[in-house]
C-alpha positions in Angstrom: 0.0 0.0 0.0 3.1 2.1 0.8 4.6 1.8 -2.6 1.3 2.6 -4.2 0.8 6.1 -2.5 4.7 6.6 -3.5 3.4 5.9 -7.2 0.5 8.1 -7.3 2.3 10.7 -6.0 5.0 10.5 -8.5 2.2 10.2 -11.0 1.0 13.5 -9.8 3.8 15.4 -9.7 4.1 13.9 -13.1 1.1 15.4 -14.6 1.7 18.9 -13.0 4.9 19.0 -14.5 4.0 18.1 -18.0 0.5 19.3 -18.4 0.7 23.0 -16.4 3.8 23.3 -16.9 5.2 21.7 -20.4 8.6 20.1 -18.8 8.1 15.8 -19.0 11.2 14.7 -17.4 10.7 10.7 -19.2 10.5 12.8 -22.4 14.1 14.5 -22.1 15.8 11.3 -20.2 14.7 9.6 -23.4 15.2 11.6 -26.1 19.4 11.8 -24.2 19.4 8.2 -25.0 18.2 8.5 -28.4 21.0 10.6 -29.8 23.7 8.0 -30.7 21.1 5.3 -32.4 19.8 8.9 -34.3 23.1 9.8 -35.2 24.3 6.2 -36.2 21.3 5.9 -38.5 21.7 9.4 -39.8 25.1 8.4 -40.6 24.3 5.3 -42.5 21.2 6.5 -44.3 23.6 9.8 -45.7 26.3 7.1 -46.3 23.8 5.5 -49.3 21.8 8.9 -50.6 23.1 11.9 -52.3 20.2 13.9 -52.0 19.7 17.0 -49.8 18.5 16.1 -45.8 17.0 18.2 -43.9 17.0 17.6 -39.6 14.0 16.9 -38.2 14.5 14.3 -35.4 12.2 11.9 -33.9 13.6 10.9 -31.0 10.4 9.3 -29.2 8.4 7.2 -31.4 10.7 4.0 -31.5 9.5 3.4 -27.8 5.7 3.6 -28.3 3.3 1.0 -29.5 1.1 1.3 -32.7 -1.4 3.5 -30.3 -2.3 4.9 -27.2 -4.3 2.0 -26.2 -3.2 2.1 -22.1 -4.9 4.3 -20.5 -8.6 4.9 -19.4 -9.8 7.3 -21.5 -9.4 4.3 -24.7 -11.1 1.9 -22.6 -14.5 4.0 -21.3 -14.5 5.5 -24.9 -14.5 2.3 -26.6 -16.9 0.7 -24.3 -19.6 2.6 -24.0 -19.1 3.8 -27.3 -19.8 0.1 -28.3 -22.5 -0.7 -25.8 -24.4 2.9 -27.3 -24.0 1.5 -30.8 -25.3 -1.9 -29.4 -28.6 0.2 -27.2 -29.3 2.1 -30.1 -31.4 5.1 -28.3 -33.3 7.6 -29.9 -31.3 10.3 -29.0 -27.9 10.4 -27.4 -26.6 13.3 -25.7 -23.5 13.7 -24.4 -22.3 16.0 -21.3 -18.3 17.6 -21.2 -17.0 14.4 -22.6 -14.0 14.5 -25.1 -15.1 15.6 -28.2 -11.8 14.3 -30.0 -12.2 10.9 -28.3 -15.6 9.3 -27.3 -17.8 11.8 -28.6 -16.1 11.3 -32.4 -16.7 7.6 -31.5 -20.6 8.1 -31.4 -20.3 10.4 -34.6 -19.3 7.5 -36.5 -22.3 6.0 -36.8 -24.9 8.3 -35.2 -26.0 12.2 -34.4 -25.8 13.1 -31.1 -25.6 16.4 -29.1 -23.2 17.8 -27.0 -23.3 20.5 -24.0 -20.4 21.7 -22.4 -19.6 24.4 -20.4 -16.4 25.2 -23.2 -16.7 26.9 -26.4 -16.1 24.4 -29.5 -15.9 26.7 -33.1 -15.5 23.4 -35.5 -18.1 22.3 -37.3 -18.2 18.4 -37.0 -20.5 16.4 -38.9 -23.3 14.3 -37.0 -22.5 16.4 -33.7 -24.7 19.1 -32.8 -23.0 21.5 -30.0 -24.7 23.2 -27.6 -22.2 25.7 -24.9 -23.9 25.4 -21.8 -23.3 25.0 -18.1 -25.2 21.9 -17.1 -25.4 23.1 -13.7 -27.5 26.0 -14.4 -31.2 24.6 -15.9 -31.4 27.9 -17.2 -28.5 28.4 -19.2 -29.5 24.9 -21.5 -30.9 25.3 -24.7 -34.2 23.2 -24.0 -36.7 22.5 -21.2 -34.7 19.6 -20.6 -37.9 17.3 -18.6 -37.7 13.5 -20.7 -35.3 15.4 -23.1 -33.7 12.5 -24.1 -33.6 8.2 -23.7 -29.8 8.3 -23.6 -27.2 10.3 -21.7 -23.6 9.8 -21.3 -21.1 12.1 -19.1 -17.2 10.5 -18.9 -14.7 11.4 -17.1 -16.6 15.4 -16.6 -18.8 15.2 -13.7 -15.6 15.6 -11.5 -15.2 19.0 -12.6 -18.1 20.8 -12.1 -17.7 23.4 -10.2 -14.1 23.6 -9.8 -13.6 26.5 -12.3 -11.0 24.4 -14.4 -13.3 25.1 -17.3 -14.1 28.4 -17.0 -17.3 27.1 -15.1 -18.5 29.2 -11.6 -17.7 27.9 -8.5 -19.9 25.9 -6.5 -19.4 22.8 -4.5 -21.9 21.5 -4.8 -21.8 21.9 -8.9 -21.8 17.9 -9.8 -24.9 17.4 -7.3 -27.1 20.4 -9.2 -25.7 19.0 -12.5 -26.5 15.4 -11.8 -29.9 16.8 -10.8 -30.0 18.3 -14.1 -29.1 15.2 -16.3 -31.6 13.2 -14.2 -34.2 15.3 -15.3 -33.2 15.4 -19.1 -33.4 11.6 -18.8 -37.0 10.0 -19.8 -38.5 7.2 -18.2 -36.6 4.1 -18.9 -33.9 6.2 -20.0 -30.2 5.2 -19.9 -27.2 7.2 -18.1 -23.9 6.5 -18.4 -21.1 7.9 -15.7 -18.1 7.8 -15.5 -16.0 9.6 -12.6 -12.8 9.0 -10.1 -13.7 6.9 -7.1 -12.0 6.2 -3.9 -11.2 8.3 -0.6 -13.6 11.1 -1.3 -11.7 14.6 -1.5 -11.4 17.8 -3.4 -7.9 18.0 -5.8 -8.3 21.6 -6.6 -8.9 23.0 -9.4 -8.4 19.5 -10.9 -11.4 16.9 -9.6 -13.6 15.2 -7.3 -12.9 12.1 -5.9 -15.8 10.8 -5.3 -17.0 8.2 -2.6 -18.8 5.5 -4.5 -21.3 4.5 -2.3 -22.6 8.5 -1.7 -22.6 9.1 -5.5 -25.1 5.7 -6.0 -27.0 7.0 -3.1 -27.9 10.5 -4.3 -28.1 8.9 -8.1 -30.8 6.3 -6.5 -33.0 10.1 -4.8 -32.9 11.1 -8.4 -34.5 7.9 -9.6 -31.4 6.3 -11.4 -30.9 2.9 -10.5 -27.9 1.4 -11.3 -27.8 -1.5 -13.3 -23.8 -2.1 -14.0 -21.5 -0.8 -12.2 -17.2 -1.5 -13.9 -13.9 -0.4 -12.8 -11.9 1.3 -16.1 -8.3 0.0 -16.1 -5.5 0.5 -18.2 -5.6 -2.7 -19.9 -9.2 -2.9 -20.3 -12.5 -3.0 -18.2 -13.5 -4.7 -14.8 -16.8 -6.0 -14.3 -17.5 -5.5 -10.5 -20.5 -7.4 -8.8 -22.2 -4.5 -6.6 -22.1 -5.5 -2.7 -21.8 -3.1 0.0 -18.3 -4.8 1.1 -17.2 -4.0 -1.8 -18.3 -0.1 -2.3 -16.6 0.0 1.6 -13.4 -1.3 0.0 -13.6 1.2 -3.3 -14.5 4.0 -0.9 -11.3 3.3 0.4 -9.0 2.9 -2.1 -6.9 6.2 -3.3 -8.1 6.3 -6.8 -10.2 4.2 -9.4 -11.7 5.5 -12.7 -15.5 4.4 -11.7 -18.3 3.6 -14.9 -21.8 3.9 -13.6 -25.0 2.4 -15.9 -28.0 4.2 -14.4 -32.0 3.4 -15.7 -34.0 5.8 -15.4 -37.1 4.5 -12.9 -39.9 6.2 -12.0 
């Protein structure tokens, strides 16, 4: 357990480095190492052409695979992706997910709409975009009662209220916006979450944590019931049988990427 703290720590310091501040240590320790096998193939290549080269080195992608295939954000896109595709709704609407990720996913073979709290100028075929700050009934473009049969909202529900967006603060933003999405649900409808779970606690401006047992509590006073309930890994997804032993051991854990199927049940 020790070791694991140590690692999500480094992790984080990890991210703060390279996201807010540009600098990925991994990124320079590798590209050190990659100067004699560049040089040694520059060498060689110029050795057999008599053309004109030009530098442009490349000093990272001999280490990577043919994707970014481990992490979570490939695994909840794919998946629900697939199990929309597989549900077929009516009409799909999406909440603050990525729109270069699982949103293009549903785009492939469906329209669906989008609200987010952030502006998006690109025209995308099969998306309709909405800006909007779900946490604010008023600001949306509808009266959002039985909008929809199908709602989806991965890995955003975190940030609401944290002003990481440009959203106001207010914490208790996810609880008004789950409210909201509740509410844009019809009967019978389908919601899919996906949010950090563990030792619930505020990373600010970055996320929620949220306990698990607390978020299927309030989800149940606004008539979702949930139905699945997985774990999204790295290397793939983790079907977890809902008891309350084990939402005691998630609540205590320091971090899991939670996916939540609610129904709509009224």
């Amino acid at each position: 357990m020790f070791s694991k703290k140590i690692k999500l720590t480094l992790q984080k310091f990890h991210w703060i480095l390279y996201t807010q501040f540009g600098f990925d240590p991994r990124i320079l320790i590798r590209s050190i190492f990659s100067v004699p096998s560049y040089l040694k193939n520059y060498l060689l290549f110029k050795k057999n052409f008599s053309g004109k080269i030009n530098f442009l080195p490349c000093l990272q992608d001999h280490y990577e695979e043919s994707g970014a295939t481990k992490n979570e954000y490939f695994w909840q896109d794919l998946f629900v992706a697939q199990t929309i595709f597989k549900n077929n709704p009516i009409k799909h609407v999406d909440i603050g997910s990525r729109v270069d990720g699982f949103v293009a996913h549903i785009a492939s073979f469906r329209d669906c709409e989008v609200f987010d709290v952030r502006p998006n100028s690109t025209a995308i075929p099969g998306i309709r975009f909405h800006k909007a700050n779900v946490m604010d009934k008023s600001s949306l473009p509808y009266s959002i009662e039985g909008y929809c049969d199908s709602v989806s909202c991965l890995h955003a529900l975190e940030h609401f209220g944290l002003g990481r967006y440009g959203d106001p603060i207010n914490p208790k933003g996810y609880l008004h916006g789950l409210e909201n999405i509740s509410q844009l649900l019809k009967p019978n409808g389908t919601f899919y979450l996906s949010t950090p779970i563990g030792q619930e606690r505020v990373e600010f401006n970055a996320n929620w944590v949220f306990d698990p047992k607390k978020l299927i509590q309030f989800a149940f006073s606004l008539h979702l019931h949930l139905e699945h309930f997985y774990l999204i890994k790295s290397h793939g997804i983790e079907v977890i049988k809902i008891t309350d032993e084990i939402l005691t051991e998630l609540r205590n854990r320091p971090y899991e990427l939670g996916l939540f199927l609610f129904k709509k049940k009224i």
